[in-house]
Structure formats: structure tokens, C-alpha cells
C-alpha positions as CSV (number, residue, x, y, z in Angstrom):
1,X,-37.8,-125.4,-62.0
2,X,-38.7,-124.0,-58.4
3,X,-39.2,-120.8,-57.5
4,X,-36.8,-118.5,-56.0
5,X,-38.7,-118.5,-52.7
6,X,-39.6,-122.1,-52.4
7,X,-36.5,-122.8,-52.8
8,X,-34.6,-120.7,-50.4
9,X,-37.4,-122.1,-47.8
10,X,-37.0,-125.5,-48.6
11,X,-33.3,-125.4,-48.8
12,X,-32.6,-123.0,-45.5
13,X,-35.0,-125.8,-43.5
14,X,-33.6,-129.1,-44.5
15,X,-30.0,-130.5,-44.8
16,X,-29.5,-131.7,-48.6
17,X,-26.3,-132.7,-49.6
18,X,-25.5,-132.1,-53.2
19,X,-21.7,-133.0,-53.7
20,X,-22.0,-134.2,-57.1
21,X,-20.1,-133.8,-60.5
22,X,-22.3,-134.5,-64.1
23,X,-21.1,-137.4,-65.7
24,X,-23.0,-137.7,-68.5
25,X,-25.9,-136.6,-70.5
26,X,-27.3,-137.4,-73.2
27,X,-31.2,-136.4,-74.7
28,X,-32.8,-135.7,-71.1
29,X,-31.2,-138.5,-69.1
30,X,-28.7,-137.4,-67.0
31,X,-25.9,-139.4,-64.3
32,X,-24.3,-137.5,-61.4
33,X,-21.3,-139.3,-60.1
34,X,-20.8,-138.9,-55.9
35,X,-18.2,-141.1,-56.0
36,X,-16.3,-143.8,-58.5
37,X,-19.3,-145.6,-57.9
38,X,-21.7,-144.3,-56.6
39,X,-24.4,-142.3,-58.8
40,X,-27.9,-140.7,-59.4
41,X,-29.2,-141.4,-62.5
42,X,-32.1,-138.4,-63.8
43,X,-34.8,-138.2,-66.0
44,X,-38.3,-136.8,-66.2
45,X,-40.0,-140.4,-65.9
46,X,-37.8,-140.8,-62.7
47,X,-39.1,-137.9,-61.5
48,X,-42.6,-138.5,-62.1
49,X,-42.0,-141.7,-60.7
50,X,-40.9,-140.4,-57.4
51,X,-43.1,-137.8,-57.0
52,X,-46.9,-138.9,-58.5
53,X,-47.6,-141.5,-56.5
54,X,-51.3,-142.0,-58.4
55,X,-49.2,-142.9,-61.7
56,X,-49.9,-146.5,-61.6
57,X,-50.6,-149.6,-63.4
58,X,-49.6,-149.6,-67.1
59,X,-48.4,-146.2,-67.3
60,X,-46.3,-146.8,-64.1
61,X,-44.7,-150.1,-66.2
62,X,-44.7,-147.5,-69.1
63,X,-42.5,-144.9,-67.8
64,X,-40.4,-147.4,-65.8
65,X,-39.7,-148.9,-69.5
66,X,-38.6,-145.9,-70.6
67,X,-36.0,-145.0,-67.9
68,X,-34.8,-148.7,-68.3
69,X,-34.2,-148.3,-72.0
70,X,-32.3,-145.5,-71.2
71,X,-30.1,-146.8,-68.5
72,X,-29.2,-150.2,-70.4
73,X,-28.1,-147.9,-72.9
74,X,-26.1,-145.8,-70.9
75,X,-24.7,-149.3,-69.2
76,X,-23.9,-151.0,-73.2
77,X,-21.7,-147.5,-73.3
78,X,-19.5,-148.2,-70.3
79,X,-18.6,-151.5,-71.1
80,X,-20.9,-153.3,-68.6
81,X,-22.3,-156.1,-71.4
82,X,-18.9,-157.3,-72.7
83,X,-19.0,-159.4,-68.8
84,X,-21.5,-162.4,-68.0
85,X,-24.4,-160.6,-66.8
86,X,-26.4,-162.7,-64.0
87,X,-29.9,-160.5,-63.8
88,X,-30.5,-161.4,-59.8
89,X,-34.3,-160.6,-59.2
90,X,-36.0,-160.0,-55.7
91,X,-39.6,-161.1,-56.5
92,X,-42.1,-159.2,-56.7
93,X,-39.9,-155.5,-57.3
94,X,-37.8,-157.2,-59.9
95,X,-39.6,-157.0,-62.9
96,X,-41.1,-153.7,-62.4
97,X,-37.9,-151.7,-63.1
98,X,-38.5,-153.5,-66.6
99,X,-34.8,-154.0,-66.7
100,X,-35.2,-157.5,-67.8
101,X,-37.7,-156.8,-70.9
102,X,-34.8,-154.3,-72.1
103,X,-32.3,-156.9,-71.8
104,X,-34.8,-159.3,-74.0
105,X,-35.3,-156.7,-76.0
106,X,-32.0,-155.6,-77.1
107,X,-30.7,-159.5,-77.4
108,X,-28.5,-159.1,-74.9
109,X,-27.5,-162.5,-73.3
110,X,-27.9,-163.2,-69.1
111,X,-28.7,-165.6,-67.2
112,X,-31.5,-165.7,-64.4
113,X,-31.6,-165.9,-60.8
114,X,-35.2,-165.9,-59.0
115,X,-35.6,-165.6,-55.3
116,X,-38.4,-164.8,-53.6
117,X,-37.7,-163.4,-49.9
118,X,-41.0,-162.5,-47.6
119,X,-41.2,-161.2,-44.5
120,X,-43.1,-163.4,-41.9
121,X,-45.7,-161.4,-40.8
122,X,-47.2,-158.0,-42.6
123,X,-44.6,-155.5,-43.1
124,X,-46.3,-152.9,-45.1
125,X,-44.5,-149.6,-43.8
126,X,-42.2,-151.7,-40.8
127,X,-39.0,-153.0,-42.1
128,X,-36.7,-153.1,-39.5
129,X,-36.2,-156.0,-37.0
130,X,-38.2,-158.0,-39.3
131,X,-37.4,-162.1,-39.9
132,X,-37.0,-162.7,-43.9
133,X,-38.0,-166.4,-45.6
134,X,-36.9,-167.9,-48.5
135,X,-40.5,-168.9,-50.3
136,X,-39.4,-169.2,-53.5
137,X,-34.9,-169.6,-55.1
138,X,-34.7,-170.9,-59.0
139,X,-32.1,-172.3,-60.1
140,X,-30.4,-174.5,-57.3
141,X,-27.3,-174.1,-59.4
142,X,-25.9,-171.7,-61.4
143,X,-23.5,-172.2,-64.6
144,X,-19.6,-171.7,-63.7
145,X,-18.2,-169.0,-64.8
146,X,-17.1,-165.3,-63.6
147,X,-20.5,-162.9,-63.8
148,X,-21.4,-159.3,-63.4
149,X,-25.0,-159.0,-61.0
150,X,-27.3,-157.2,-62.4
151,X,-29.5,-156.3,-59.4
152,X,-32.5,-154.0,-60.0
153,X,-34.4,-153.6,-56.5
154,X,-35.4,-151.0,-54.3
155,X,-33.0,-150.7,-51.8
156,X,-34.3,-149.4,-48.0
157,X,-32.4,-151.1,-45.1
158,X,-30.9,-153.3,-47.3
159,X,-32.0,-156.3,-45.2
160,X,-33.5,-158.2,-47.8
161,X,-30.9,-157.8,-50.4
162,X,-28.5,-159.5,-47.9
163,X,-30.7,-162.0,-47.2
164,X,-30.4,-162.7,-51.3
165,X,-27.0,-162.0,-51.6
166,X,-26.2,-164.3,-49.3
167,X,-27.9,-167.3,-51.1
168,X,-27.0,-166.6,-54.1
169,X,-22.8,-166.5,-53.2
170,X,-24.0,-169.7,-51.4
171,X,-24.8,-171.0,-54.9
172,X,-21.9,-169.6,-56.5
173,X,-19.7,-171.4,-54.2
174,X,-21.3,-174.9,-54.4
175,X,-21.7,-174.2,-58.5
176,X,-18.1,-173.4,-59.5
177,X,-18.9,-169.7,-60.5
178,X,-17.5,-166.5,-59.2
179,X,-19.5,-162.5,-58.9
180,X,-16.6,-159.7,-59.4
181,X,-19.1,-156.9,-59.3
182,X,-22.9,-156.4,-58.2
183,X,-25.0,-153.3,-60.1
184,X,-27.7,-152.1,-58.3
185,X,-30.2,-150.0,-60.1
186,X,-33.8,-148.6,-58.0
187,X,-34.7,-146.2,-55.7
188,X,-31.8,-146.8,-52.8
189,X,-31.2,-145.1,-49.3
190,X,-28.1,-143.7,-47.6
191,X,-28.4,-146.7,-45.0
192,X,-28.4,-149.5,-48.0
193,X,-25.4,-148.8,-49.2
194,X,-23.0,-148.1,-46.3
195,X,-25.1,-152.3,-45.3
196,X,-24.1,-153.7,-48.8
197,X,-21.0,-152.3,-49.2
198,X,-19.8,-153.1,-46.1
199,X,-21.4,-156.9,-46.7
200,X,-19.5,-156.4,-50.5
201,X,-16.3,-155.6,-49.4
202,X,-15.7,-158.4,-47.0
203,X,-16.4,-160.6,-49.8
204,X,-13.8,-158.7,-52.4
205,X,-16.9,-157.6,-54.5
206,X,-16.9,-154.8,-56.2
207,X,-20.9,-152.9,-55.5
208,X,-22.0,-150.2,-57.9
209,X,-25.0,-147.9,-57.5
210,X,-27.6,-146.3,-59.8
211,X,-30.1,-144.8,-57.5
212,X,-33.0,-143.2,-59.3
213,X,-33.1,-139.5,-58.5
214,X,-31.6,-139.1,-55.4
215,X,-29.9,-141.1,-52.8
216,X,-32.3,-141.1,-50.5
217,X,-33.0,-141.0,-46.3
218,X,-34.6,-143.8,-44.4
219,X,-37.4,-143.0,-42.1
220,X,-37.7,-144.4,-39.4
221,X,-39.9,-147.3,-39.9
222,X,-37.2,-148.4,-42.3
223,X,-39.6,-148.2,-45.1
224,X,-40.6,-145.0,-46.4
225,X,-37.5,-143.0,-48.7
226,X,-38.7,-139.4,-49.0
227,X,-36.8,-136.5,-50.9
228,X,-36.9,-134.4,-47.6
229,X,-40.1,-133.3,-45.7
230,X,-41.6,-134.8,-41.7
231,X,-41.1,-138.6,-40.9
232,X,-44.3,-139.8,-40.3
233,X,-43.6,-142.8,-38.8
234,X,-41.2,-141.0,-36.2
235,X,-44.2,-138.4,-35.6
236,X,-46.3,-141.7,-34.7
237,X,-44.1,-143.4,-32.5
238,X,-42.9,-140.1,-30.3
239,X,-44.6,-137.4,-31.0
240,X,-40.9,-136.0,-32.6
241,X,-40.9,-133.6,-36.0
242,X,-37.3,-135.5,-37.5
243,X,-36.5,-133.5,-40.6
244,X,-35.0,-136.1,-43.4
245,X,-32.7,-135.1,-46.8
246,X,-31.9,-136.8,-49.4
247,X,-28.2,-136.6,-51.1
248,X,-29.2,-135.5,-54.1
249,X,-27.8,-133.0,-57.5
250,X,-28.3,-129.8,-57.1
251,X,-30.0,-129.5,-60.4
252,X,-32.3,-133.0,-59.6
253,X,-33.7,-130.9,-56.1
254,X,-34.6,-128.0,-58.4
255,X,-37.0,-129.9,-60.2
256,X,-38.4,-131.8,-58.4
257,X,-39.3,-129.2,-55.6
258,X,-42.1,-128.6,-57.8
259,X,-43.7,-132.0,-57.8
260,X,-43.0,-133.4,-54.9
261,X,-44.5,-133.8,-51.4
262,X,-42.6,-133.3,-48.5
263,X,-42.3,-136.7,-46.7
264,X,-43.9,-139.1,-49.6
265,X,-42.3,-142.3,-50.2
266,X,-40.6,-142.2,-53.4
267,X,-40.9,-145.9,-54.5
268,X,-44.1,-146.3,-52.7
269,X,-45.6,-149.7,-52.4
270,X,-43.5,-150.8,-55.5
271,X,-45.2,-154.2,-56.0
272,X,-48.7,-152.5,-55.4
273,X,-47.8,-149.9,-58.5
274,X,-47.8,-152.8,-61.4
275,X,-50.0,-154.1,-63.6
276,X,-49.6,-157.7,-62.5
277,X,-46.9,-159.6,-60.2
278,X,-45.3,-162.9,-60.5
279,X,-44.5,-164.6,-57.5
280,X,-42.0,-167.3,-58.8
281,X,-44.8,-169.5,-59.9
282,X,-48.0,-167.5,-61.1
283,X,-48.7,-164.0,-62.0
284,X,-51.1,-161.9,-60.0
285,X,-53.4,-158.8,-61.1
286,X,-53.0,-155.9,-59.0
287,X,-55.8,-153.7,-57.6
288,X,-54.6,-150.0,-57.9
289,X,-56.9,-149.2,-55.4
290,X,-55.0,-150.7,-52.5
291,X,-51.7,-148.3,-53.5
292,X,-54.0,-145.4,-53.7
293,X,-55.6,-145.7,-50.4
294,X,-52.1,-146.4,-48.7
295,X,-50.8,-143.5,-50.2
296,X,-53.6,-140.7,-49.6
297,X,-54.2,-142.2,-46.3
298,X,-49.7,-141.0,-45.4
299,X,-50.6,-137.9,-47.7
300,X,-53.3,-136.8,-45.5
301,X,-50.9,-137.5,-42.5
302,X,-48.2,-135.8,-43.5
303,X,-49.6,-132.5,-44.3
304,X,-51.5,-132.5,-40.6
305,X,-48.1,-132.4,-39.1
306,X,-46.4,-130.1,-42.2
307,X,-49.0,-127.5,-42.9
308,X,-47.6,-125.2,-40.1
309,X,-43.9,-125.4,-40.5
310,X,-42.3,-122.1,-41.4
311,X,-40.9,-123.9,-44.3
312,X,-44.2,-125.0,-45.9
313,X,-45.4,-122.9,-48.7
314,X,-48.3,-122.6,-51.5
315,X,-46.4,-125.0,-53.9
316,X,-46.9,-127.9,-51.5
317,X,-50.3,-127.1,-51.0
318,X,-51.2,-127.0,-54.7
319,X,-49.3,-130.8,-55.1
320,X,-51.3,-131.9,-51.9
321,X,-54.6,-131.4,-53.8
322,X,-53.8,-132.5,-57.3
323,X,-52.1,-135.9,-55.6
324,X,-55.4,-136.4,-53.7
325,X,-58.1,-135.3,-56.7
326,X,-55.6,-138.2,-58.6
327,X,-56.4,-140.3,-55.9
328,X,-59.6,-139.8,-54.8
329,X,-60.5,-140.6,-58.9
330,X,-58.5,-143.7,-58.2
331,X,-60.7,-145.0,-55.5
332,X,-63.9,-143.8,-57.7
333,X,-64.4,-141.2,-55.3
334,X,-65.6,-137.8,-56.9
């Protein structure tokens, strides 16, 4: 829980929005309802998700397991699992959630749908304005039938989730079967969901959304979802200090304040964060170092232009240093 004073500070300098109601709890998982469907689901490996990014590789996959577990069950309780379930996976984010090994797990039945969307040219941090391919989509058809999407993806502009929505209704439409509702379940930004609902709605879909922690902003490289602090990449384009806020539970904020530093990417690279990847066709190891270096190389930028803001306090220097020791001990520097 924050203190009183970083609090006040944090709170006074950035503008949160925390309109929502509890809708259920149950053993240290908590989901906030903003709307009828629209929620933030809580728990303390979301929040050490979101904040550490040096948690990596198998106890990344480990905690990520753990929230999933949780959420299914909380999903078998409202019903979701008497439908069709279609799992629809954007590779190579998919399978980190660990939604799918739940699913496995708890013999509950679903169908697959693999697609694997890539940006033409490196996009690491610059995801706006960016042309999407089509590298890998399994199966051509899909069984008939009325299905529930299951969708579990971090959601930033929300680009590439059309660009898989829109193939997969393709193959709906050509296959006989029919999507009534699309669950998405990740880290997901204010400007995702007013795209996919807007893209939802003008196909009489219904979209639901579980957003991990907080609903968050969108910098302005149209990659990096902080909780609140500096935009970097606006910083780097104009010189200009853009405060961003997330929407997000009054009670979520509270803890978190204590963890997290201003400006981070929540998510991170997600791909970069697993153990290994899967492509469509093979699976890949993943070299932790590569995540590591990404993120103390924004950590190191964002508390050059944060350090002397009014709001900036102690706390935030104390994360800075464990986040970089954590690090720096990644990259087998001492």
C-alpha cells in the first residue's frame, strides 16, 4: 500500500480515472467492472507482472499460469464455457498468457485458430502507421457452428487484432460458422477498445474486456502502456513532457504505486519475456538478455527526464535501483 505522501503527489500530478464498482473477489483475485463489459481483472502476479519487468523466462510463464488459472475460473463461474469456445491466438503473445494450458488442463473443449501477423519492417517500440502480413493462418476452415472467441493478446492500437479479426470472420463466412461474442483477456489500452469495439459493433458482435490491472494509456509510439509517469517516446520526438494515466481501481493504483516505475511499459516486450516461442511452425528459445537490455536501456531514459518533476519522490527512486541491480544481474553485469 503507498504512502500517504506518495500518493497525494502522484495522484495531485497525473489524471487517473478510477470509476469502478468491485465485482467480484474471491482468495486475492479481484474484477472491477467499468462498465457491462468492460473490466480490470487484479491480482498480485498481475501486478508483479506489470511492474518487474526483470521477472522473466519461467517464472514470467509461472506467474502468468497462475493469473490464468484464476481467470478461467472466474470465466467457468459466469457461464462463459456452456458456448463453443474458439481460442483465437496472435502468435507469438498467444501462448504466453497460458490461457490455452488452462483450458487443456481443466478438459475444457475449444477449438483452435493460429494466425501469425508481422509487421514488415522492425517495429520494436513503433506501432502506428505500420503495414501487418499474414506469415502464418491455420486452419483455412473452421467447423460450423455458433462460437464464443476467446482472444488472449496484448491489446495497444489494436491494429493487429483487426488485422486478425478480420481473417478470421473472413473464414467464418466462407466455413458456415457464426462469432456472437469476442473475450479479450491481456494487458489492453484505452485506444484498443474504443478500435475493436467500434470494428465489433458494425459487425453485431458482442466485445468483452479483461484487461490485466488497469486499462491502460497508449504512448505515443503506439507501443509502450504505462500505469502513468513521462512518455518517452513523445520526449524523443519533441522535446514535450506528455503526462499519461491509466483508468484504473482505486484500490489497484494503491498498490501498485509502490512497485511501479513511472512510464515503464507494462507488458513489455511480451514475446521477449517467455521461455520459448512458437511461430506457427517451430518453437524458438528466447534470450532474456535482449528484454533486459530493452528495458534498462527506457528505465535509464525515463528517470533523466522524471527525476526533477515535483511529483517524483524517494519511492521511485528506491524501484529505479532494484529494477536495474535485477537487470544489470540479467545481463551478467555486477
Amino acid at each position: 500500500m503507498a504512502s500517504y505522501g506518495l500518493r497525494d503527489k502522484v495522484i495531485r500530478s497525473f489524471d487517473f480515472s478510477t470509476s469502478f464498482s468491485e465485482y467480484f473477489s474471491s482468495s486475492g483475485f479481484k474484477v472491477y467492472s467499468r462498465s457491462k463489459n468492460l473490466f480490470v481483472i487484479d491480482s498480485q502476479e498481475g501486478r508483479e507482472i506489470a511492474c518487474y519487468p526483470q521477472i522473466l523466462g519461467e517464472e514470467f510463464e509461472r506467474l502468468n499460469y497462475k493469473l490464468a488459472k484464476r481467470f478461467i475460473e472466474f470465466l467457468d463461474r459466469e457461464g462463459v464455457f456452456s458456448e463453443r469456445i474458439m481460442m483465437q491466438h496472435v502468435l507469438r503473445a498467444s501462448l504466453g498468457y497460458k490461457v490455452y494450458d488452462v483450458l487443456k488442463e481443466k478438459g475444457i473443449g475449444f477449438i483452435n485458430s493460429w494466425s501469425r501477423p508481422l509487421y514488415k519492417y522492425v517495429s520494436f517500440r513503433k506501432h502506428l502507421q505500420r503495414e501487418l502480413t499474414m506469415t502464418y493462418d491455420d486452419p483455412p476452415t473452421l467447423p460450423s457452428g455458433e462460437y464464443v472467441v476467446l482472444k488472449p493478446d496484448t491489446e495497444a492500437t489494436g491494429n493487429t487484432s483487426l488485422f486478425v479479426l478480420d481473417n478470421l470472420f473472413r473464414k467464418c463466412s466462407s466455413s458456415g460458422c457464426k462469432i456472437k461474442k469476442v473475450i479479450f483477456y491481456g494487458f489492453i489500452s484505452d485506444k484498443a477498445i474504443k478500435v475493436l469495439e467500434e470494428y465489433l459493433k458494425g459487425r453485431g458482435v458482442e466485445g468483452v474486456y479483461y484487461a490485466i490491472e488497469n486499462i491502460t494509456p497508449l504512448a505515443e509510439n503506439g507501443y509502450d502502456m504505462p500505469l502513468y509517469g513521462l512518455d518517452e517516446s513523445r520526449y524523443e520526438k519533441d522535446g514535450t513532457k506528455s503526462k499519461l494515466a491509466a483508468s484504473v481501481p482505486e484500490e489497484v493504483l494503491n498498490n501498485m504505486l509502490e512497485c511501479y516505475y513511472p512510464g515503464m511499459d507494462q507488458p513489455g516486450d511480451w514475446s521477449e519475456r517467455q521461455v520459448r516461442l512458437f511461430d506457427g511452425r517451430e518453437w524458438k528459445d528466447v534470450d532474456p538478455k535482449v528484454h533486459a537490455q530493452r528495458s534498462l536501456n527506457v528505465l535509464e531514459k525515463l528517470r533523466e527526464i522524471s527525476k526533477d518533476e515535483e511529483w517524483y519522490d524517494s519511492v521511485h527512486e528506491n524501484i529505479y535501483n532494484k529494477i536495474k541491480e535485477d537487470l544489470l544481474k540479467i545481463l551478467g553485469v555486477t
